[in-house]
N, C-alpha and C positions, 0 to 999 in steps of 0.2 A: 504494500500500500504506500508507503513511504517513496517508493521508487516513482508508483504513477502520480506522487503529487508532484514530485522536481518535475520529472519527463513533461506532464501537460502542461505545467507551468511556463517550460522553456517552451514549449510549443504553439500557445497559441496566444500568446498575450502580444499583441500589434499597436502601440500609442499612436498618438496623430502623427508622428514625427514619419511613418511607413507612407504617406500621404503626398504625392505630387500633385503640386497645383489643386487641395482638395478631390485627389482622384487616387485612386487606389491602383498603383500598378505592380508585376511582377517581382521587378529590381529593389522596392520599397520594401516589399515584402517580406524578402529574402533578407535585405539588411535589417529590417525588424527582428526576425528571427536570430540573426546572429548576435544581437545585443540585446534582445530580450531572455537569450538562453543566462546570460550571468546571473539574472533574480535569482536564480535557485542556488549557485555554487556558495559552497562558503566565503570564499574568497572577497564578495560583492560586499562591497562597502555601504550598501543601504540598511537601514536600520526596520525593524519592523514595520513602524509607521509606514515609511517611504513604498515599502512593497504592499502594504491596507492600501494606501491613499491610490496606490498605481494601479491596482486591479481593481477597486471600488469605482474608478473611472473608466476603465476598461474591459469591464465585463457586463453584460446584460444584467438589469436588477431580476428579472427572471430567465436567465440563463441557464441552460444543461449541460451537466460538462460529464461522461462518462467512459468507463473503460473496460474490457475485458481484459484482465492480467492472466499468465498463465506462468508459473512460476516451476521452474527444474532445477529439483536439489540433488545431486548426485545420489542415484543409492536409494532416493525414494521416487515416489509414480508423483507424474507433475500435476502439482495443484491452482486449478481453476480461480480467480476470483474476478467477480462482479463489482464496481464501485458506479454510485450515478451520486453527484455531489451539487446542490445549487452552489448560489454566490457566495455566502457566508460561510460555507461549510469549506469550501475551496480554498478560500483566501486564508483562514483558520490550518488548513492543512497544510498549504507552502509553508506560511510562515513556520509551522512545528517542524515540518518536515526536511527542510534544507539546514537546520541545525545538528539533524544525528544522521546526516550521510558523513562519509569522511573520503576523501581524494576522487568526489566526484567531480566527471568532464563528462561535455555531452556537445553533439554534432548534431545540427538541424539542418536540412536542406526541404525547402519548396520544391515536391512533387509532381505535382498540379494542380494548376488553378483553374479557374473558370468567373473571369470580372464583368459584372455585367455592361453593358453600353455604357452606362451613365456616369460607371466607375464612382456608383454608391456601393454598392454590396458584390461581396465574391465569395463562393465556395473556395476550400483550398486545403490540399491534401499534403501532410508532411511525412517525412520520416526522420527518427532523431537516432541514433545512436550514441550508448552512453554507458559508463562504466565507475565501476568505484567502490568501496565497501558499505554493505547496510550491516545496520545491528541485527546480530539474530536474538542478542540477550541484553541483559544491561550491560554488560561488559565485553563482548563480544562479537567482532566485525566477521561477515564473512565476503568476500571479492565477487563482483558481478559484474555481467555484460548485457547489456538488453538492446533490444529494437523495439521501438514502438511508431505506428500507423496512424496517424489520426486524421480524421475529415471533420472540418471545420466550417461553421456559416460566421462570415463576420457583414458586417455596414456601418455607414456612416452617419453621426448624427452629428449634425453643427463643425465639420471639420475634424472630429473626433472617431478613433475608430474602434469598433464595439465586435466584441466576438457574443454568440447569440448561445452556440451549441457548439461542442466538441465531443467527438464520437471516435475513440481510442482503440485499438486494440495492440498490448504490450506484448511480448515474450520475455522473460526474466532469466537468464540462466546463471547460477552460484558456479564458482568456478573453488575447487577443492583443494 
């Protein structure tokens, strides 16, 4: 769980800054993605607030953001899990979650998109690749790699640019 809250984070959170000329285009987007992936690392020098006030502006106030994880631990049968998260519960989970990964990095590239004419709204599909240690205990990291798929509905309101739905599917694999 911990995993898909960095992963969607880096994923799909786009500020107006993604925005040419109030239009929404490919190249915007893709540089969105690549500086929006730091919200989650430890490294980022934003302070809690900073990441509330950035998603609280950047995400639908009814917004769906979900995932199917599929988790492979060496040695056991890979375990399934379901997550569908609104706005508060989301924002709530970055902020916890990007405190107890340790030497997480992660790689996002725009798969495909689809902007409409008006380059108010676009569907748009990523894939992120990412790796790092999660806690399996209080005291105990174990090393992972994952891929995660997400399609995405985002638009624009007032120059601002708003993700509506995110629709996930991760693979987790623990590496021994």
């Amino acid at each position: 769980m911990r995993f898909f809250k960095l992963a969607l984070a880096a994923m799909m959170f786009l500020p107006a800054e993604a925005l040419a000329n109030d239009r929404i285009t490919p190249v915007a987007l893709q540089k969105f993605l690549d500086e929006t992936t730091a919200l989650t690392h430890q490294t980022s020098t934003l302070t809690d607030q900073d990441i509330s006030s950035y998603l609280t502006k950047h995400l639908s106030d009814t917004g769906r953001f979900a995932s199917s994880v599929l988790y492979e631990v060496p040695g056991h049968p890979p375990t399934p899990k379901d997550i569908l998260l609104n706005k508060e519960q989301f924002i709530s989970n970055v902020i916890s979650g990007r405190k107890q990964m340790r030497d997480y990095t992660s790689s996002v590239k725009l798969y495909a998109h689809s902007i409409r004419p008006d380059g108010q709204s676009a569907d748009i599909e990523t894939i992120t690749n990412e790796r790092g240690q999660m806690p399996v205990s209080p005291t105990d990291f174990m090393p992972f790699e994952g891929t995660t798929v997400c399609k995405q509905k985002l638009y624009m309101v007032q120059g601002e640019l708003i993700l509506s739905q995110a629709d996930c599917e991760s693979r987790i694999g623990f590496i021994e």
